[in-house]
C-alpha positions in Angstrom: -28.2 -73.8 -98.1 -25.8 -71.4 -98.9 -26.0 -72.3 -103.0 -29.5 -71.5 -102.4 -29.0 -68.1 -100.8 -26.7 -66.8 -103.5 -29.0 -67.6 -106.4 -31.9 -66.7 -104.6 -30.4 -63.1 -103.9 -29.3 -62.0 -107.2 -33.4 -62.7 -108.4 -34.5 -60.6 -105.3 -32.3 -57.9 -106.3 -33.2 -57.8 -109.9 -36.6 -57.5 -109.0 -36.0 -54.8 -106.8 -34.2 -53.0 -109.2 -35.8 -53.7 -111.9 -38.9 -52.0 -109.8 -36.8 -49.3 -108.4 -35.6 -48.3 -111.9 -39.6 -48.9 -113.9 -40.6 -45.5 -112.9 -37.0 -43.7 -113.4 -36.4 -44.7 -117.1 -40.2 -43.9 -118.7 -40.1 -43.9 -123.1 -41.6 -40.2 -123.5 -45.0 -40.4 -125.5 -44.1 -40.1 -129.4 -45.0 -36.7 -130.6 -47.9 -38.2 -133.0 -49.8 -39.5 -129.8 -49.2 -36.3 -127.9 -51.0 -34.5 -130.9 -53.8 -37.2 -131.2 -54.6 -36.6 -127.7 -54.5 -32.8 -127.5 -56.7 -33.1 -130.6 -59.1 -35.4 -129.0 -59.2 -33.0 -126.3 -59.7 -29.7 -128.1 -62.4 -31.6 -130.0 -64.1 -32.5 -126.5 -63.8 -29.4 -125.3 -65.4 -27.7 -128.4 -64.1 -24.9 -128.2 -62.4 -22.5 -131.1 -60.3 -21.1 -129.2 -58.5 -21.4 -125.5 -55.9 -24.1 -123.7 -57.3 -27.0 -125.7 -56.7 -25.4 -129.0 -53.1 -23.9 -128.0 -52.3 -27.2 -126.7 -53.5 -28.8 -129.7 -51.0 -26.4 -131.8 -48.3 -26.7 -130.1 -48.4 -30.3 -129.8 -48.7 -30.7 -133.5 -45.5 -27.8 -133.9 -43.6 -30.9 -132.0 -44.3 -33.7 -134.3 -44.4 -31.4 -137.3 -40.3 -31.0 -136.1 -39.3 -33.9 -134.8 -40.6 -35.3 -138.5 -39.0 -32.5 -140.6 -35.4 -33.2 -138.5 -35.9 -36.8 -140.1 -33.8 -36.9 -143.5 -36.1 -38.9 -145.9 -39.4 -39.1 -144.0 -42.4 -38.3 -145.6 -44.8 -36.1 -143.4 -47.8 -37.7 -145.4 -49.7 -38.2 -141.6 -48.8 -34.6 -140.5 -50.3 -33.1 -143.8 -52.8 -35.6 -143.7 -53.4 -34.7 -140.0 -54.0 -30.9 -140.5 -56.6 -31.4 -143.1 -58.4 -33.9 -141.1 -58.2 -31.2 -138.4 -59.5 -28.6 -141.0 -62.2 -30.4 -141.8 -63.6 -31.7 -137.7 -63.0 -27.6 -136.6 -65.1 -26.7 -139.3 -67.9 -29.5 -138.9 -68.2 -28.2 -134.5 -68.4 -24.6 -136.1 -64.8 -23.0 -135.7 -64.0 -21.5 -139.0 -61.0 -19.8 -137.6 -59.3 -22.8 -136.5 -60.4 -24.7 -139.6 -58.9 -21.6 -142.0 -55.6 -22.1 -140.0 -55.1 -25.8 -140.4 -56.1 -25.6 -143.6 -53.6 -22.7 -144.4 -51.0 -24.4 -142.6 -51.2 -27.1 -144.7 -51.1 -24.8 -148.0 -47.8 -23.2 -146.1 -45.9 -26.5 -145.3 -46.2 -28.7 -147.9 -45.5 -27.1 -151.2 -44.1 -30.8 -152.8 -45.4 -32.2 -155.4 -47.1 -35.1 -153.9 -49.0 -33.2 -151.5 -51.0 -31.3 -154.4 -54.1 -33.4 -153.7 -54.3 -32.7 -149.8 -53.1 -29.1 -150.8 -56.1 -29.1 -153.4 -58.8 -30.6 -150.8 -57.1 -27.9 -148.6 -58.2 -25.1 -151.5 -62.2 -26.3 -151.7 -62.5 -26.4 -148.1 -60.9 -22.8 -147.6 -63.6 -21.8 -150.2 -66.4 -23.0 -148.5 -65.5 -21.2 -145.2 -66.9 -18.2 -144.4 -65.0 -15.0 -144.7 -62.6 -14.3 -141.1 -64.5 -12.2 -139.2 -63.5 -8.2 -139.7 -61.2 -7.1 -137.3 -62.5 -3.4 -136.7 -60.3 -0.6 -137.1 -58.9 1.1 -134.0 -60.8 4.3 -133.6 -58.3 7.0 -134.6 -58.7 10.1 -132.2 -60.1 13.5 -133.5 -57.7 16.4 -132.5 -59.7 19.5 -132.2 -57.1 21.2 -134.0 -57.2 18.8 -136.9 -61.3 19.4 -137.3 -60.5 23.0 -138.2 -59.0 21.7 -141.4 
């Protein structure tokens, strides 16, 4: 009975442990699924601008580092990933998030083997409408300066 005991205990407590511990040590998400997700989401929402969008960004500023602090990676899915962007903003009619992405691209990748997503980048900046004019801030009219 008692050889019974001791084996059966250390199984009870691994399980207990190993239940105990499951929710304490939790793999974090990999940056390139946090950034599918938020851009699921700001696609959903459909909207150019607000949480989902800024949450989109900033989740692709994480991979975007994580990959560049990686000697010898290629970023060819995070260039590949803000064109695709580019190109679904523009389709649910956000230019302005569409001419970002697209810029973005232009800005981060300057190697050589990104010239053809830097290219498809080009034509679809081109076929964007112009941003939207930001109106000047009224400048006030001092009487004293009407005189002149």
């Amino acid at each position: 009975m008692r050889a019974k005991t001791v084996a059966v205990l250390p199984v009870r407590l691994t399980a207990a442990l190993g239940a105990l511990l499951a929710g304490c040590v939790q793999v974090p998400q990999s940056p390139d699924s946090d950034y599918r997700q938020a851009f699921e989401k700001a696609l959903v929402v459909g909207q150019c601008e607000g949480e989902a969008v800024e949450g989109m960004w900033s989740a692709y500023g994480r991979w975007y580092a994580v990959a560049s602090a990686i000697p010898g990676h290629r970023k060819t899915d995070e260039a590949t990933a803000l064109l695709r962007q580019g190109d679904l903003f523009q389709v649910i009619g956000c230019p302005g998030v569409a001419r970002a992405s697209y810029t973005a691209l232009l800005r981060r990748f300057p190697e050589i083997d990104f010239t053809p997503l830097r290219d498809s980048a080009r034509m679809a900046l081109g076929s964007l409408p112009p941003p939207a004019a930001v109106p000047a801030p009224a400048v006030p009219v001092h009487p004293a300066a009407s005189r002149i």
